[in-house]
C-alpha positions in Angstrom: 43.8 6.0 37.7 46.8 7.7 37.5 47.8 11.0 35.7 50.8 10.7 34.0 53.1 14.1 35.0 55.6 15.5 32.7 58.8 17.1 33.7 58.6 20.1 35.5 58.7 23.8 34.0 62.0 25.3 34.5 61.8 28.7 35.6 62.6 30.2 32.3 59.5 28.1 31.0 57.0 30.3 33.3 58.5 33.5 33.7 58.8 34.2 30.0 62.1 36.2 28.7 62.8 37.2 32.4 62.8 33.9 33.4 65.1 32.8 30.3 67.5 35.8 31.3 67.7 34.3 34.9 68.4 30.9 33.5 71.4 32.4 31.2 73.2 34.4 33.2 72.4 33.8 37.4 73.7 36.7 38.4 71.5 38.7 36.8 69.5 41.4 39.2 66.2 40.1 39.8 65.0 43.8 40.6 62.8 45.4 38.2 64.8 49.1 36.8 62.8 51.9 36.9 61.8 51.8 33.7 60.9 48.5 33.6 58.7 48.5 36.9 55.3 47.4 36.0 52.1 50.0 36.7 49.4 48.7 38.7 46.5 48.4 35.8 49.8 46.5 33.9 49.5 44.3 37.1 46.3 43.6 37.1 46.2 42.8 33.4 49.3 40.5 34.0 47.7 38.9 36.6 49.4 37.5 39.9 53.0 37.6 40.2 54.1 33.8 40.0 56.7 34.1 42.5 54.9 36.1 44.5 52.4 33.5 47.2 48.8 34.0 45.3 47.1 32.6 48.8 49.4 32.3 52.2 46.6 30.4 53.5 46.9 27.6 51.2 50.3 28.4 50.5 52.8 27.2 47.3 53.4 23.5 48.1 54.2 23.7 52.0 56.3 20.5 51.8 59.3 21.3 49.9 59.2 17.6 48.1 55.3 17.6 47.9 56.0 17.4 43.7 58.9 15.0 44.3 58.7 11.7 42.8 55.7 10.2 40.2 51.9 11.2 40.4 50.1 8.6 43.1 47.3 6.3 41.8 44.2 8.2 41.5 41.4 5.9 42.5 38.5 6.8 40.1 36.3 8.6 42.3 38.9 10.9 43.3 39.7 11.6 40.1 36.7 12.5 39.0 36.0 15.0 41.5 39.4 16.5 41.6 38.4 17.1 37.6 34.6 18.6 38.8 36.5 20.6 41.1 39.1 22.3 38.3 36.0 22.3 36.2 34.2 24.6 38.4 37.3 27.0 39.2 38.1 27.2 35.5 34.7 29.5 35.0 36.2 31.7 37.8 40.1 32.2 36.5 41.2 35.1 34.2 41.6 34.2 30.9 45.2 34.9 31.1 45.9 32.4 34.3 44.0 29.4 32.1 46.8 27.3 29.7 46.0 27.9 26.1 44.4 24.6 25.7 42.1 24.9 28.4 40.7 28.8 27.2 38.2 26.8 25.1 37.0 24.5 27.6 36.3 27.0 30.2 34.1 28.8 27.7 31.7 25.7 28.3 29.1 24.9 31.4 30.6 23.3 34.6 28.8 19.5 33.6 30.5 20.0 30.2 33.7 21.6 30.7 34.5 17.9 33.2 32.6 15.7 30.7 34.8 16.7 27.4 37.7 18.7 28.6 38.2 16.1 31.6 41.7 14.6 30.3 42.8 17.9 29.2 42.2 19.1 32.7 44.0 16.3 34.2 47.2 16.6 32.3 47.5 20.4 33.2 46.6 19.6 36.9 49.6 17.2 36.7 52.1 19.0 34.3 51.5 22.6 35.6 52.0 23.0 39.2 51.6 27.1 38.8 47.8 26.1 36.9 47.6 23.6 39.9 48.1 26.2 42.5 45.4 28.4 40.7 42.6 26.0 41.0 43.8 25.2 44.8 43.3 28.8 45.9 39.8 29.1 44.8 38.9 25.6 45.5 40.4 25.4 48.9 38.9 29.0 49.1 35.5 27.5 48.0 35.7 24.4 50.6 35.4 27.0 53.6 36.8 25.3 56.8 37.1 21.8 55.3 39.6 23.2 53.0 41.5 25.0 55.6 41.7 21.7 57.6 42.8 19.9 54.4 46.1 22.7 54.0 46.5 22.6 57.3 47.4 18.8 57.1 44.3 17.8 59.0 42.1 14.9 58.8 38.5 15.5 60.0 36.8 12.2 60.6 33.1 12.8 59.3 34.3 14.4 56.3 34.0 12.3 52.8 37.0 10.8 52.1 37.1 11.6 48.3 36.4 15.1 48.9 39.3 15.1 51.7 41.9 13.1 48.7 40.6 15.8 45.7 41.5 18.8 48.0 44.7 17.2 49.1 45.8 16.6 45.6 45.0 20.0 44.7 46.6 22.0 47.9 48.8 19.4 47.8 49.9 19.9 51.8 52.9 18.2 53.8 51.2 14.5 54.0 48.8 14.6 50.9 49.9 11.2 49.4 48.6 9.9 52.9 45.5 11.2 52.0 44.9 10.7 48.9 46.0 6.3 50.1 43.4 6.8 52.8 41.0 7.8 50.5 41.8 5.3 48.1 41.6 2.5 51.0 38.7 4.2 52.1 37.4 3.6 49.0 38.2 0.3 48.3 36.4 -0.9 51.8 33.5 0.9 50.6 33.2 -0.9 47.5 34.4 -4.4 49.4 31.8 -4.0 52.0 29.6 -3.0 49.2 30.6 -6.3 46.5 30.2 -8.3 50.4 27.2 -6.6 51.3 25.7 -7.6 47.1 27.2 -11.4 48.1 24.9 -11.5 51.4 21.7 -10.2 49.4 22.5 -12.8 46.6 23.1 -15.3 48.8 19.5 -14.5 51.1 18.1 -14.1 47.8 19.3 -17.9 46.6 18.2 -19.3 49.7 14.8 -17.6 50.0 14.5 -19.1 46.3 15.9 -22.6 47.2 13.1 -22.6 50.5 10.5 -21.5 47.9 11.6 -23.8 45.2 12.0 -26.6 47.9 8.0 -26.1 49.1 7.4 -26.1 45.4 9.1 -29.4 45.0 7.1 -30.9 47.9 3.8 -29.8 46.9 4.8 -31.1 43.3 5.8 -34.8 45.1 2.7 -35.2 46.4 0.5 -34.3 43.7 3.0 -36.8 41.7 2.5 -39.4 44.2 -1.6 -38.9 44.3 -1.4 -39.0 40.4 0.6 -41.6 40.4 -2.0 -43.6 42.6 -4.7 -42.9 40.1 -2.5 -43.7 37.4 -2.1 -47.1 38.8 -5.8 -47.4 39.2 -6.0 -46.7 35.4 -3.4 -49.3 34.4 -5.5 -51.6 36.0 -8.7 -51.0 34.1 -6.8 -50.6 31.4 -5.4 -54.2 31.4 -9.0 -55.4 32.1 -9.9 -53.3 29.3 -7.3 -54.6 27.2 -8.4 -58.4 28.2 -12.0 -57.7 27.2 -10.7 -56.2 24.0 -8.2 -59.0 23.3 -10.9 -61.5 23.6 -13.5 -59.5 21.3 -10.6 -59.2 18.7 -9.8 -63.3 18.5 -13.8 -63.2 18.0 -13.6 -60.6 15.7 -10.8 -62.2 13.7 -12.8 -65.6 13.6 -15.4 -63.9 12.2 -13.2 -62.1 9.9 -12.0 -65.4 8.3 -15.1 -67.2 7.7 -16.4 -63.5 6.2 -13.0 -63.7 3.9 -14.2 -67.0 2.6 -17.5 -66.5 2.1 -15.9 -63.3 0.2 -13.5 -64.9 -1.9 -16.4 -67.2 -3.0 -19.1 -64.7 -3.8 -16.1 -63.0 -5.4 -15.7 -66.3 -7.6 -19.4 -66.2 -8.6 -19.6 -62.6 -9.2 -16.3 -63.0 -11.6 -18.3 -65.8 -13.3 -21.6 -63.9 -13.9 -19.6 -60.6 -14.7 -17.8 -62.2 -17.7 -21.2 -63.7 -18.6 -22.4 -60.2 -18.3 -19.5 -58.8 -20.7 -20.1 -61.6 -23.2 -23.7 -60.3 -23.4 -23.1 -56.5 -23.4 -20.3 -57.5 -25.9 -23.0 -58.9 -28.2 -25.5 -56.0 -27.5 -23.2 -53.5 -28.4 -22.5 -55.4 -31.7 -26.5 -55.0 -32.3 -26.7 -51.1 -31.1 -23.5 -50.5 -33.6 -25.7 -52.5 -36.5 -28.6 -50.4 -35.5 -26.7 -46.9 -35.8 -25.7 -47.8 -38.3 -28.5 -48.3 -40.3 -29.7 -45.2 -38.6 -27.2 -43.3 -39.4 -27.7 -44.2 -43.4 -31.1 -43.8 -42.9 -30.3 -40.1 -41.3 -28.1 -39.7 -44.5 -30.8 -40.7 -47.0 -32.9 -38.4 -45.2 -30.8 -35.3 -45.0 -30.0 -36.0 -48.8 -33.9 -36.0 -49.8 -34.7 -32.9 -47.6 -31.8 -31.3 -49.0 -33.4 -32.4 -52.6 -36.7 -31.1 -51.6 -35.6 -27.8 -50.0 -33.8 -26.7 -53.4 -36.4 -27.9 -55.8 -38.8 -25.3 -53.2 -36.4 -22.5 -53.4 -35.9 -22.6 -56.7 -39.4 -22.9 -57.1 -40.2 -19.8 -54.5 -37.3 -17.7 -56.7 -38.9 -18.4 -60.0 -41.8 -17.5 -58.7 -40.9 -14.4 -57.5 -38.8 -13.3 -60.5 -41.9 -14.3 -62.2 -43.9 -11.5 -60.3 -41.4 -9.0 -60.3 -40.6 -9.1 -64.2 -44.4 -9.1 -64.8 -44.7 -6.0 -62.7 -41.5 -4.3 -64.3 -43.2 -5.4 -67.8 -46.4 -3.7 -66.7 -45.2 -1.0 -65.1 -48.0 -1.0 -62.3 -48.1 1.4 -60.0 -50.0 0.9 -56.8 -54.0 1.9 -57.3 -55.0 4.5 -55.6 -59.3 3.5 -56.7 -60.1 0.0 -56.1 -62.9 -0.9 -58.3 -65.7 -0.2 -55.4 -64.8 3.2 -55.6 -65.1 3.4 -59.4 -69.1 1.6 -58.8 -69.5 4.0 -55.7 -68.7 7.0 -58.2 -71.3 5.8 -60.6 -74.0 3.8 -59.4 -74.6 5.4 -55.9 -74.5 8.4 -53.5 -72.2 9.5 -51.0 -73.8 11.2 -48.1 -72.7 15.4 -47.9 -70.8 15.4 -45.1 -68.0 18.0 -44.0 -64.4 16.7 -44.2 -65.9 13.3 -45.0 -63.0 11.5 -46.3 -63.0 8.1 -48.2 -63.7 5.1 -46.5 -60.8 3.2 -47.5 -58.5 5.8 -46.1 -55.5 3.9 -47.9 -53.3 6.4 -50.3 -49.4 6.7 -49.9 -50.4 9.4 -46.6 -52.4 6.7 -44.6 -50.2 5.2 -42.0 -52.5 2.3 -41.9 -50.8 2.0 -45.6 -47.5 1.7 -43.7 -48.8 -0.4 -41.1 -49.9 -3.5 -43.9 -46.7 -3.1 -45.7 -44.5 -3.2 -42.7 -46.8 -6.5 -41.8 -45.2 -8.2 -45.0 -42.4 -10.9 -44.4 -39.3 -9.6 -43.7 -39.7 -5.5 -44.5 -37.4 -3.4 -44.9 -38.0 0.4 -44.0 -36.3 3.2 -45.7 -36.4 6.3 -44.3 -35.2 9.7 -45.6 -34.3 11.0 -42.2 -34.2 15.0 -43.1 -37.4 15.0 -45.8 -39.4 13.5 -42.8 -38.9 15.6 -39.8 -38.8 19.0 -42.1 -42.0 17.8 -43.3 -43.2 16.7 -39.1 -41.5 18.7 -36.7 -39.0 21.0 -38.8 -39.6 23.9 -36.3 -37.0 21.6 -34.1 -32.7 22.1 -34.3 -31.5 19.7 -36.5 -30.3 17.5 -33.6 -33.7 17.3 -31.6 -34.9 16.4 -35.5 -33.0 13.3 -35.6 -33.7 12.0 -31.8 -37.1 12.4 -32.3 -37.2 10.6 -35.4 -34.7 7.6 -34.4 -37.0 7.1 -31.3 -40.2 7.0 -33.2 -38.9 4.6 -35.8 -37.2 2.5 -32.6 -40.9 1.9 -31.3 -42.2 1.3 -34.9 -39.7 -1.9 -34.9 -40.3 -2.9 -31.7 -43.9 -3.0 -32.7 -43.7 -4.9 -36.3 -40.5 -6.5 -36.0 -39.5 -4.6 -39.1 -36.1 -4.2 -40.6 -35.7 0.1 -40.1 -32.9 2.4 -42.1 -33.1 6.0 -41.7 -30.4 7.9 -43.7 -29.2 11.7 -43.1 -27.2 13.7 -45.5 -23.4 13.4 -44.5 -22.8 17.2 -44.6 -24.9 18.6 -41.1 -23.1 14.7 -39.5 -22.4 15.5 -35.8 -19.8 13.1 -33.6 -20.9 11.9 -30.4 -24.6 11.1 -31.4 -26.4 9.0 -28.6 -26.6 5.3 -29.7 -29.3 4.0 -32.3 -32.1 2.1 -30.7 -32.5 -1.9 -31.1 -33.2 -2.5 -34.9 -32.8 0.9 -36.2 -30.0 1.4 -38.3 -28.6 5.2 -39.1 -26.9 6.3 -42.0 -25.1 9.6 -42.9 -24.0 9.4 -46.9 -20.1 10.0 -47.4 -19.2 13.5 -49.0 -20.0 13.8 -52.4 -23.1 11.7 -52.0 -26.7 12.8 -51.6 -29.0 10.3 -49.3 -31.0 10.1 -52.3 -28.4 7.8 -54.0 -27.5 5.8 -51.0 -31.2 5.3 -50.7 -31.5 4.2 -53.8 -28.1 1.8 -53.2 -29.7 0.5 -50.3 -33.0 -0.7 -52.3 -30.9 -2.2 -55.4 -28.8 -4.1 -52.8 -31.8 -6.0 -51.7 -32.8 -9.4 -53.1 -35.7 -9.2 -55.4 -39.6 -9.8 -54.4 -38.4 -8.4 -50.6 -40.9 -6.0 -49.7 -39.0 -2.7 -49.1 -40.7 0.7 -48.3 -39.1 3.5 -48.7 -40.4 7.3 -47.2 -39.7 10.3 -49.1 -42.0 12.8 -50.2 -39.4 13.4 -52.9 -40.8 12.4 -56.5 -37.6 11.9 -57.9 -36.5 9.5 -55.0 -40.3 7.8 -54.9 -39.8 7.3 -58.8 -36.5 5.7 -58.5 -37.4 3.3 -56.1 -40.6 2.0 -57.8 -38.6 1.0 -60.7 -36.7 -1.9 -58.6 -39.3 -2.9 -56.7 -39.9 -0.8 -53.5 -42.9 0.6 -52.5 -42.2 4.4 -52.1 -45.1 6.0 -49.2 -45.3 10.0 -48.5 -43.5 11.4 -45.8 -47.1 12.4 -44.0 -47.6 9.1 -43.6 -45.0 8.1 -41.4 -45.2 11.7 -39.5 -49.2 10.4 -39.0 -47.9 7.2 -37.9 -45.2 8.4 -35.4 -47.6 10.8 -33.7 -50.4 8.2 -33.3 -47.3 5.7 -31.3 
């Protein structure tokens, strides 16, 4: 790769204003005044003089036309290392010997300063001879006796050839174009002999492949020749196989034809007794549609009379018991509490002295066993007036654990009797989130401005009359009001008695 290499610095370009001065007027006294003459810590700041040789061994370009005519063509590993070497010296230099652009770049690491400051380094090495010069002293410096041979326009034979061309380029002595060609030739053999060398491996590599493949292909011909031998045994059973089955299928087919026949004239007798068969299904379904529907009027006349008969019975069963409740109303009856044993026990007899003896019928409006017989009526319907029972049971108990308790009594009373069961609470303690009702018990809280008295009392008049309904309340008011339309009102004990006996 080549470097492309500007024009050369005139003198006024590197020696600053002096050098300017000398270009202007070249006469001028290149002798510093006595004023002007630098002090040696100015020196040292300065750096090294320019004109002045920075290293006699390597010396400034010993062939006078060593920069004469264009840059050579760098072959790429020369480059390369010509631009590790100027990499490495750059860490080395004064800041004030380094071209501006290449101040930044030498902040960097060696490996970095070649990887991205690599073109900026070439086009210095091939615009700046002075920068050039630099990074010859302290590489040449660095090289030890390989770079004095180098400068001293040597060629030492068992020294690498791209090292030899990157010093050369650098130092630049009398001869280093030859160099750098040999190098570059040097190169190029290595890689031809390298590209032959790949070709002979390729080559030993296709051939060892083709013997391989070739063994393979042998090995493959004779198991294709052994299977074709068995193959040709199979063809020929095969054929035999296919004689045997020819022959069975011209039998078969025979056989087929006389079946066909004998097919197509079962077929013709089956046709025949199948439309016989429709004619006569055709006729019996004419007799099952005569018979449904003589049924089905029959059915008709039926439904008709039952439906003649069942109103002429509930009108019968409703006069009845409108009959029984407008004699009761008339009478005004209320439930005995003596039967007419007790009244001959009274006076015709003696009951035995006995502590706590109670009556043997046991049945006023307190005796559950009065509950039990009216809840074993058809269809009753259970009234309960939730808080006058369990203040009366179990009022010792929070209001809540009050109306559990009495819920899941009157829950096993109707799974018991089968019972209709209503229990109503006054609306104003009403709680949210109660736990739900059990199976047949239904609970009622009365809306605001209404007492549970009046919805029990609602609930009774709602009821068709002659349906037994009991309603317990130990309230007289509530027991009085109920009696009038036909409920039978029992004391609160009773059904506290009951529940504790379940």
């Amino acid at each position: 790769m080549s470097v492309p290499v500007p024009p050369e610095r005139r003198p006024s370009e590197e020696a600053g204003p002096r050098g300017a001065e000398l270009a202007a007027n070249p006469d001028v006294d290149l002798a510093p005044t006595p004023q002007a003459r630098p002090t040696p810590d100015a020196t040292r700041e300065a750096g090294p003089d320019p004109t002045s040789d920075p290293n006699p061994e390597a010396g400034s370009d010993p062939d006078p036309e060593a920069d004469a005519g264009p840059e050579p063509m760098l072959p790429e590993p020369v480059r390369q290392r010509i631009i590790t070497l100027a990499a490495g010296a750059l860490g080395v230099l004064a800041a004030d010997e380094l071209p501006a652009v290449l101040r930044r770049v030498a902040k960097f690491a060696p490996n970095r300063r070649a990887r991205l400051g690599g073109p900026a380094i070439a086009t210095q090495l091939a615009s700046d001879p002075l920068f050039r010069q630099r990074v010859a002293t302290r590489v040449v410096a660095d090289a030890g006796e390989l770079g004095a041979a180098v400068v001293g326009g040597a060629r030492p034979a068992a020294a690498d050839p791209v090292e030899v061309a990157a010093l050369a380029y650098l130092a630049r002595p009398k001869g280093w174009r030859d160099l750098i060609e040999a190098a570059g030739e040097t190169v190029r053999a290595e890689a031809d002999s390298a590209a032959v060398a790949e070709l002979v491996r390729e080559a030993e590599q296709r051939a060892a492949r083709a013997e391989h493949d070739r063994a393979v292909a042998k090995v493959e011909a004779e198991k294709l020749r052994d299977e074709l031998a068995r193959v040709r045994e199979e063809l020929g059973a095969l054929r035999e196989e296919v004689r045997v089955l020819a022959k069975s299928l011209r039998h078969a087919q025979a056989k087929e034809r006389k079946a066909t026949e004998m097919l197509a004239t079962e077929k013709g007798r089956a046709a025949r007794a199948a439309a016989d068969h429709e004619a006569e299904l055709r006729r019996l379904r004419a007799k099952l549609a005569e018979a449904e529907a003589v049924a089905g009027n029959a059915r008709q006349a039926a439904k008709e009379a039952r439906s003649v008969d069942d109103a002429r019975l509930w009108l019968l069963l409703e006069t009845i018991g409108q009959a029984a409740v407008g004699l009761r109303r008339e009478l005004a009856l209320d439930p005995a509490d003596r039967l007419p044993a007790d009244f001959v026990a009274d006076t015709a007899a003696q009951r035995p002295e006995a502590a706590g003896t109670a009556r043997a019928r046991a049945l006023d409006n307190d005796d559950p066993a009065r509950l039990d017989q009216l809840l074993a009526l058809p269809k009753a319907h259970l009234v309960v007036d939730g808080y006058n029972v369990t203040k009366r049971g179990f009022g010792e108990m929070s209001l809540e654990q009050q109306r559990n308790r009495l819920v899941g009594g009157l829950g096993s009373i109707t799974a018991q009797t089968g019972a209709e069961v209503t229990v109503v609470f006054d609306g104003a303690e009403r709680v949210h989130g109660l736990p739900p009702a059990p199976r047949g018990v239904r609970v009622l809280f009365s809306k605001k401005g209404e007492t549970a008295d009046e919805l029990i009392r609602r609930l009774v008049r709602a009821e068709p009359a002659g349906r037994p309904i009991v309603v317990v309340s130990s309230d007289r008011e509530v027991a009085d009001g109920v009696r009038r339309h036909g409920a039978y009102p029992l004391g609160a004990d009773a059904l506290v008695r009951r529940l504790s006996r379940s």
